[in-house]
N, C-alpha and C positions, 0 to 999 in steps of 0.2 A: 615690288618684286623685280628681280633684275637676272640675268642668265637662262638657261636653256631649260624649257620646260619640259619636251619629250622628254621620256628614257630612253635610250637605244640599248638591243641588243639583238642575237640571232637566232638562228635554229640551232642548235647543237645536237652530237651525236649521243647516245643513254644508252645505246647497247655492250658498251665497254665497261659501264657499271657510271651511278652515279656519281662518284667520286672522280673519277675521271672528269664530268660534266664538268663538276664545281672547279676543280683546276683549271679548266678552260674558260669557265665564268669569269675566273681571276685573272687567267693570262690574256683575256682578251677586252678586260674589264668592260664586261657587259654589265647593265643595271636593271636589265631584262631579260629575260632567256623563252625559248618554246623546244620542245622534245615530243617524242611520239612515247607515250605509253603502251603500244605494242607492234606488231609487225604490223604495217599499213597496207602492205600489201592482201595480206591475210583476215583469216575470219579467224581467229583464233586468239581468245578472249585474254586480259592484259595478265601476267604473271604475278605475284604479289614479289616485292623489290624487297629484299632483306636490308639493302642499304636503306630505305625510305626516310627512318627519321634521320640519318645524317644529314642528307640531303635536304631538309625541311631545317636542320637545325643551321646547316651553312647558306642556306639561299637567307635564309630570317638573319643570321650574322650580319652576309654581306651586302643586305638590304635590295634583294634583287626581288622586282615588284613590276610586271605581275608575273608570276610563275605559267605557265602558259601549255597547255597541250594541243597535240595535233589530233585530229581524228581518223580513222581508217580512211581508206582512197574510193574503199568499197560500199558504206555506206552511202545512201538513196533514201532517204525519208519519204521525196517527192515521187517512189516508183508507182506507177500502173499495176503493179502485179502485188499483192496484199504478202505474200511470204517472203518477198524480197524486204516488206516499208519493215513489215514486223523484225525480221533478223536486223534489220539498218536499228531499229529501237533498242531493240538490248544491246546491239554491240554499243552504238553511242553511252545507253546505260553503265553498261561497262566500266567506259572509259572516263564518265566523268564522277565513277568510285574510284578508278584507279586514280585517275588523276589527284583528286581530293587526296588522296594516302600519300603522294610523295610532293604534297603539299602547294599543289597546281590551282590557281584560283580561275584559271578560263579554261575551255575546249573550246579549240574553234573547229566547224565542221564546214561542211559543203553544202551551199543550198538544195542541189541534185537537181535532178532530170524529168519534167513531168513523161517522158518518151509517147507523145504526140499524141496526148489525151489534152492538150493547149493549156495556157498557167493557169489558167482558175485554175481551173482542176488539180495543176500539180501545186501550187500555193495551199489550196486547200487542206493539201495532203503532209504539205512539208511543215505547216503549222501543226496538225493531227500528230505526226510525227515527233516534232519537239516534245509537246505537252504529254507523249504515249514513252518517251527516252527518261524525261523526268520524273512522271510517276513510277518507272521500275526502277530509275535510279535507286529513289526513296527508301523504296523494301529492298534493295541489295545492298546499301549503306549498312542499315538494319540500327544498332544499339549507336553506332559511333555519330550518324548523320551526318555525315563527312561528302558533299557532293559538289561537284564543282562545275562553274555556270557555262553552259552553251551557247557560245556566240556563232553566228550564220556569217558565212562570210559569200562575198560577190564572184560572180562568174563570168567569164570572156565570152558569154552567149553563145557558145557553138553548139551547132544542132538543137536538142533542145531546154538545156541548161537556163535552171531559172533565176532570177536575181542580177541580171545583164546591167541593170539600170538601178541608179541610186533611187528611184521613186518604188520598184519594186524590193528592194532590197529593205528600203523604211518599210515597205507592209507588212513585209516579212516578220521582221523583229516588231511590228506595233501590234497586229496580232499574237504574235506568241508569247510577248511578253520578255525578250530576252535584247540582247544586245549584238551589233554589227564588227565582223572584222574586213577590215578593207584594203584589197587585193591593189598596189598599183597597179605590178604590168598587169593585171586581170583589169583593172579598167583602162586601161589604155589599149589594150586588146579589144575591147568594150567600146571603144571609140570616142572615150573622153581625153581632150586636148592637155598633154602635158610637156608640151612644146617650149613654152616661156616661162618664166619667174610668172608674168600677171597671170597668162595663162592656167597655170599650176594651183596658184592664190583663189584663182575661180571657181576650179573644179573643186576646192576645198570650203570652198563657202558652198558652193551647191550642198556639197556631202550634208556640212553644216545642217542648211536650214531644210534638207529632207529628214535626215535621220535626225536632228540635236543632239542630244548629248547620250544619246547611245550608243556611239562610235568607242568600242572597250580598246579594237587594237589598229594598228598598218600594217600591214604586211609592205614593208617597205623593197620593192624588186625592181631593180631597171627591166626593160623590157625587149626577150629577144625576136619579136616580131613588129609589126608594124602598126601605127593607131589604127582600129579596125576593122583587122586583123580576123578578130576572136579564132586567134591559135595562141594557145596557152605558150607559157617559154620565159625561162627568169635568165637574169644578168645582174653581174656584179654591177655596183652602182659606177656610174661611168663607164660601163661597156656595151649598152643598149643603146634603145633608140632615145632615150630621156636625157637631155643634157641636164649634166650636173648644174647648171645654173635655176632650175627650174625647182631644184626639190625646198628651198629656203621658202618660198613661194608657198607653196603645200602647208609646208610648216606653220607658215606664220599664221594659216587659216584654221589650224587644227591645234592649238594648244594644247598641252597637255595629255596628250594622246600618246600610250608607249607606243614606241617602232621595235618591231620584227623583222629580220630580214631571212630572206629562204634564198639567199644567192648561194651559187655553186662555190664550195667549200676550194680555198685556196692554201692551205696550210697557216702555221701560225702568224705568221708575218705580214702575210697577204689578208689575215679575217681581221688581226688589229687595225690596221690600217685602213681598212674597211668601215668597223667600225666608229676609229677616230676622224673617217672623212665626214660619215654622216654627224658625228655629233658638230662638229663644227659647222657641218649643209644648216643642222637643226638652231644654231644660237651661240655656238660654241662649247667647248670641254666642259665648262663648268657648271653642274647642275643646280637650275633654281636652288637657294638653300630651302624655299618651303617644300620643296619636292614635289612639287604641280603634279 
């Protein structure tokens, strides 16, 4: 096997319509993509997308793998208060039917917040929670069984936010049964060293032999706070605290692993370039022909 294993691609915008997406896919030639299936800010359940199978038929075209969604900002699986975990479950429900429809094979969601009931407790709950998202899924699917998979993604620790550490973040996903998306600047917020090439190399072998091979994505984000931090804050790559020498490092520990990026959107010129610095950070242009 010889060339670059990640895939790299980014967030893109889906409110313009999917078709739009896919143009960007092209013009930015991602071989990845993530989207919100509905307003994140909001409680207000995903719309059905009239463009959907286009979309499904040009991401499978253009061989863009894995299709990827974001989840509300609002759910809490992990909350203290029973009416809040319930609304967090259906909306996730929601989202990983809608998802599935315009042909999205991950949701990544948020670990959430035990709010100072201490992580048992809120781990308890955010496991309950997964398992409570996927069986409504199920029956909202209904004839089609179209759902698509929930991965938990890590947190910069602040306040009471669970999932801070690769050790809690493997329990997370070894109890529920699902799989990890993993935040840089959120761990570098978190206080894992991504300081050097070796440095970078390590905290990817940690990740490694905590979670194995249930690490589904990266959220690949330089970081616009400081290791430690735990203040949330993304950056273009090479405009944080992460030197560009460090992410090749990362890579080399995490084969195989799509990259996502959630850096702040620079118009076209500025997101290709973006994109062409990290594939090259990751191994170079060229993608493994086996497509790792």
């Amino acid at each position: 096997m010889s060339g670059r294993t990640n895939r790299i691609g980014r967030h893109l915008q889906a409110s313009g319509g999917l078709k739009k997406t896919l143009a960007a896919i092209e013009n930015l030639e991602c071989e990845t993509v993530q989207v919100f299936v509905s307003n994140p800010q909001g409680w207000a359940d995903p719309i059905t997308r009239l463009d959907a199978e286009d979309f499904v038929r040009g991401c499978r075209e253009a061989g863009i793998y894995p299709v990827v969604a974001h989840a509300k900002y609002l759910i809490n699986l992990a909350s203290p208060k029973p009416d809040h975990r319930e609304r967090s479950a259906q909306a996730l429900a929601r989202e990983l039917v809608a998802a599935a429809d315009i042909g999205a094979h991950l949701v990544v969601v948020h670990s959430g917040s035990h709010g100072g009931d201490g992580e048992e407790a809120g781990m308890d709950r955010l496991v309950e929670g997964l398992d409570r998202a996927r069986e409504l899924a199920a029956g909202y699917a209904g004839a089609s069984g179209r759902v698509a998979e929930p991965v938990v993604e890590n947190s910069v620790g602040a306040g009471t936010q669970l999932c801070l550490t690769f050790d809690s973040l493997a329990e997370a996903v070894r109890r529920a049964g699902v799989r990890a998306c993993v935040d840089t600047a959120h761990a570098h917020a978190a206080g894992y060293d991504l300081s050097t090439t070796e440095r970078a190399r390590e905290v990817g072998e940690e990740l490694r032999a905590k979670a194995g091979d249930n690490v589904a994505l990266i959220h690949l984000n330089d970081a616009k706070n400081g290791m430690g931090s735990h203040r949330d804050g993304h950056r273009r790559i090479g405009e944080g605290h992460v030197p560009e020498s460090s992410w090749p490092g990362l890579f080399a520990a995490l084969p195989g692993v799509p990259v996502v990026m959630e850096t702040p959107y620079g118009g076209l010129e500025v997101d290709a370039e973006q994109v062409r610095l990290v594939k090259e950070l990751a191994g170079g242009l060229p993608l493994a022909p086996d497509g790792v």
